[in-house]
N, C-alpha and C positions, 0 to 999 in steps of 0.2 A: 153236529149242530144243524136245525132245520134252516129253511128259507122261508123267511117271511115276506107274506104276501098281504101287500095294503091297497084298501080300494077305496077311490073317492067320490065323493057326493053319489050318484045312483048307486055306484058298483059296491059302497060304503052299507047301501040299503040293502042290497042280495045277496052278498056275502053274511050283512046280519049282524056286522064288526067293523072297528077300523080294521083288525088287519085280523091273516090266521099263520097259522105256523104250518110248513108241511115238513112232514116229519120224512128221512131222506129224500127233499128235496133235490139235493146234489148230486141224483141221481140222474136226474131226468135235464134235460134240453128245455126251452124257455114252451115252445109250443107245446111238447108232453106236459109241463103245467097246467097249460092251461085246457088240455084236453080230462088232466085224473080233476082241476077244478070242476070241468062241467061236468063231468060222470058225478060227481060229490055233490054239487050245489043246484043240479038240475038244469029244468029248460031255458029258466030264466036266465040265468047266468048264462050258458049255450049262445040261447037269440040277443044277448048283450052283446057279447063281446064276436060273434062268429056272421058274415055276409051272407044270408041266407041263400044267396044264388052259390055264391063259389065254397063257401062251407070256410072259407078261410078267414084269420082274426082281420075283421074289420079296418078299413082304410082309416075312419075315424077316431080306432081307439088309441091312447096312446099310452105305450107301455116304457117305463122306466126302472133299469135294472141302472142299482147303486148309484144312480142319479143320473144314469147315461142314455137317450132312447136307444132304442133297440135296433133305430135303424142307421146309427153310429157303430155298431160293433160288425165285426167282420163276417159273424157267422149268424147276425139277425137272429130271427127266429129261433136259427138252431143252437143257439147259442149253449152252450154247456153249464149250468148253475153252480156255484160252490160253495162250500158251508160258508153258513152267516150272511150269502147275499140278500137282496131287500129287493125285492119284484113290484112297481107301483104301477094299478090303470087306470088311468082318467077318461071318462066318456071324453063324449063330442063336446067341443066347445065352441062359442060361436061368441061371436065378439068384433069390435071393429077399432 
């Protein structure tokens, strides 16, 4: 079974969809997602979600695996994916 991957409001517009399926998923760690995303979806996607100084996923974006951020889980980033999980990333939000 893939992992699906949902993007919202911008991320929603570059991807092109609410969401896509990646097909063994389950293979890869949450940041090799979203490294075989930017090879797939280009530069836009790339300079979205990656800190153009440090080349790493952005402080503002916020990523949600099965409803969990990613920086609740023990291995972050590296987090291991399993079939049927559900990868969501929300830009920047600003608000008061």
């Amino acid at each position: 079974m893939p992992v699906k991957v949902r993007g919202y409001l911008t991320y929603k517009a570059i991807i092109g969809k609410q969401s896509i399926t990646v097909e063994n998923g389950e293979t890869l760690t949450v940041i090799e997602l979203f490294n075989l995303l930017a090879g797939e979806l280009g530069r836009e996607f790339r300079e979205a979600i990656y800190d153009p100084q440090t080349k790493a996923l952005g402080e503002q974006v916020a990523v949600i695996i099965n409803g969990r951020s990613y920086h609740n889980l023990p291995d972050k980033l590296e987090t291991h994916l399993k079939d049927g999980d559900e990868v969501a990333i929300f830009p920047p939000m600003a608000g008061g």
